[in-house]
N, C-alpha and C positions, 0 to 999 in steps of 0.2 A: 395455461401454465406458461411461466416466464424463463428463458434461458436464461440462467445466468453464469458466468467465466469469472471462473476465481484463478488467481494466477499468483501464484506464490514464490518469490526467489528463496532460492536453499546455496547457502557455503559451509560445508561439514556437518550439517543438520540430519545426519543416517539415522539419529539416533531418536528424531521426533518427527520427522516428519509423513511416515506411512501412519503414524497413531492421529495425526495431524487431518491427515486424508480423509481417515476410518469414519473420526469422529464428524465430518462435513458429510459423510453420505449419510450418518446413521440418521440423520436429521429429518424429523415426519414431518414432510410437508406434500400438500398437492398442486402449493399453487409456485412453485420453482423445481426447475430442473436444473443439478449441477454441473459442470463440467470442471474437469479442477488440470492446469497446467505447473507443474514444476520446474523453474526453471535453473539448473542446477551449475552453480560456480567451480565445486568441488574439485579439488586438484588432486583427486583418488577415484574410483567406482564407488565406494562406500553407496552411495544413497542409491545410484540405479542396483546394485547389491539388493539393498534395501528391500527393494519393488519386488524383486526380482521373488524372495521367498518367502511375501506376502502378497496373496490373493485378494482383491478389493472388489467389491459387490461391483462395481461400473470401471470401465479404464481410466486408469490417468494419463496423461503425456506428461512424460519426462524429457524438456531440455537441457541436453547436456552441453555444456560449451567447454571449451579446452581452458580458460581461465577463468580467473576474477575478474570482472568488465562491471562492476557495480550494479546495486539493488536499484538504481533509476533506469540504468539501461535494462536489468532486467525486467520490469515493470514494462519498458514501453515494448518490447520485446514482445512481453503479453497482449499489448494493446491492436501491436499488428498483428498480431496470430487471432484475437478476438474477431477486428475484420473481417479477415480472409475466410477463416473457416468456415463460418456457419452465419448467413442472413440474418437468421432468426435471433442471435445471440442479442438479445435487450441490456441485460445488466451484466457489469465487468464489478469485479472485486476483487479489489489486490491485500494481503494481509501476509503477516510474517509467518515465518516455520517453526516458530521456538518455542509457540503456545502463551507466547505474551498477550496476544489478540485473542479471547473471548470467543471461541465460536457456538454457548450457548446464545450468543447476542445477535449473530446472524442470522437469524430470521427476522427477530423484533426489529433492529436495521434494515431490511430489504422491505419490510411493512411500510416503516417511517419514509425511508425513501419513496416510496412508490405513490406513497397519499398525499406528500406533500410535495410530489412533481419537481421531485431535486434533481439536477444533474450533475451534484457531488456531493456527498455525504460524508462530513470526517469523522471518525468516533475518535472523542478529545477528554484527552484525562483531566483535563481543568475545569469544567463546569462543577457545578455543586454537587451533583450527583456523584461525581467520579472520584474513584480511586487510583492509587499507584501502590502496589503493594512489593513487598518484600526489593526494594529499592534502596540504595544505602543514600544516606543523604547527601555526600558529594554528587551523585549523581542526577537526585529531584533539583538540586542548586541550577547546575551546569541545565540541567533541561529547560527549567522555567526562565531563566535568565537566556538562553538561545530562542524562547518563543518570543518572549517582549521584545528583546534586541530584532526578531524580524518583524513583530509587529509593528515598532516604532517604525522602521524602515519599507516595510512595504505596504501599511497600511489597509491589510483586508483584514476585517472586524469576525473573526475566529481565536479561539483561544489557544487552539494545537495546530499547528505550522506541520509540528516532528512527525506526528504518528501515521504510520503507514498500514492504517486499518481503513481502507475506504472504498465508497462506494462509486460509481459512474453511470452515467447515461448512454445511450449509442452515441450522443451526438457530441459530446464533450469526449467522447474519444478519440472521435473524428476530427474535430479541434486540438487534442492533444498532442496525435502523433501527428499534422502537419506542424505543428509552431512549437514544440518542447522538445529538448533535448540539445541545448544548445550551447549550453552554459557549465556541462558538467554530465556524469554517470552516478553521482552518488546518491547523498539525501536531501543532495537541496533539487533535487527535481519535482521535490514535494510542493517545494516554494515555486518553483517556475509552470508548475501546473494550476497552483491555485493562483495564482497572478495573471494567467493566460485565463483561466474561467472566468474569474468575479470581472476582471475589466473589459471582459467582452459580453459581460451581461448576464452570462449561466448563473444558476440559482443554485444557489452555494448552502447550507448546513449543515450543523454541529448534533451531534448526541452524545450524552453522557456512557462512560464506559469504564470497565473494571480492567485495567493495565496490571498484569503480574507479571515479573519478573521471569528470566528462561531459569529453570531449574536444571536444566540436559547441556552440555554444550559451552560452548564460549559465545563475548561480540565479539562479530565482525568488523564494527566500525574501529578505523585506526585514524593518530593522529593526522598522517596525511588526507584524508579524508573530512577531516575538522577542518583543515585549513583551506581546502578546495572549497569547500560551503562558506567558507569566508568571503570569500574572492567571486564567488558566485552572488551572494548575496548582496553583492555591490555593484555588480552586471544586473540587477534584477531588477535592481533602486531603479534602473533610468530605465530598464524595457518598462517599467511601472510609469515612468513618467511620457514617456514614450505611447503608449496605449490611453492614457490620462488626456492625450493632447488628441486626440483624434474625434 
């Protein structure tokens, strides 16, 4: 049986993310063991509330931090807690709270990953397979046009840069948290992950996936935020050419 560390960032998500939890344990499987971290931005108790007066079949750990410090810093957050805790921990998965991210597809993904010896897994709305549902379409515009604009620019042969449903190896973690996080706290750490794996050789893959919109909740993401992934994305250009050169 394989550890796996799911590690989820939550900002005002009280309201999905213990069903969020529920739904990752109820999962029959024998050949993965879960562990799931929250790592929670929240500027209220609301979500440790949450925990609090609902009982989940296995613990969760809830980090609470005193601010917003972004979903990439939260991510790598998880990546050092992954680490540290537990040896044994094989696979890291980081996925959203809002219930955009599919978790009847997490198993079929931890399969795919595993047989074909990934050490990063993206599930990407862009393949033929894939959906994006209940999306307004200013916002499929703005996404797909943010993917090609970093794929022109950084060059790795993926179709979903954005999505933060993904898979890891122990040892691309290992590679992660010494070299990422450099550039930014937000969403472009997405991009400075996968730019740090493919040009250092890790074995990078795509799987098709069903994106549904949060129905509970607001985004998080603000224009500040857009514009930091800007200006990152341009730091990223030359660490790419940079890594390119060696």
């Amino acid at each position: 049986m394989k550890n796996v560390f799911i590690t989820i960032p939550a900002f005002r998500e009280h309201r999905n993310i213990v069903q969020l939890c529920e739904k990752i344990q109820l999962i029959d499987t024998k050949d993965y063991n879960f562990n799931i971290l929250v790592v929670d931005d929240s500027d209220d108790l609301k979500t440790l509330n949450a925990f609090k007066v609902k009982k989940l079949k296995k613990d969760v750990l809830v980090e609470k931090r005193s601010k917003k410090l972004g979903r990439g810093s939260a991510v790598l957050l998880g990546m050092k807690i992954f680490i540290s805790v537990n040896q044994d921990n094989e696979i890291f998965v980081e996925m959203d709270a809002d219930h955009s991210h599919n978790v009847d597809e997490l198993l079929r993904n931890l399969n795919f990953f595993s047989s074909n010896n990934l050490d990063l897994l993206i599930s990407s709305r862009y393949l033929k397979k894939s959906k994006i549902l209940n999306w307004p379409i200013s916002r499929k515009i703005f996404s797909k046009l943010s993917n090609k604009l970093t794929k022109i620019t950084l060059g790795v042969p993926v179709s979903d840069y954005t999505n933060g449903y993904r898979i890891y190896s122990r040892k691309a973690i290992h590679h992660t948290v010494q070299n990422c996080g450099k550039i930014g706290d937000g969403f472009i750490i997405l991009s400075e992950i996968l730019v740090q794996l493919y040009y250092n050789k890790f074995k990078v893959g795509e799987i098709d996936s069903i994106f549904v919109n949060r129905v509970r909740g607001e985004s998080s993401v603000t224009f500040k935020e857009i514009k930091n992934a800007l200006k990152g994305l341009i730091k990223l250009f030359f660490i790419k050419q940079d890594l390119n050169n060696l």
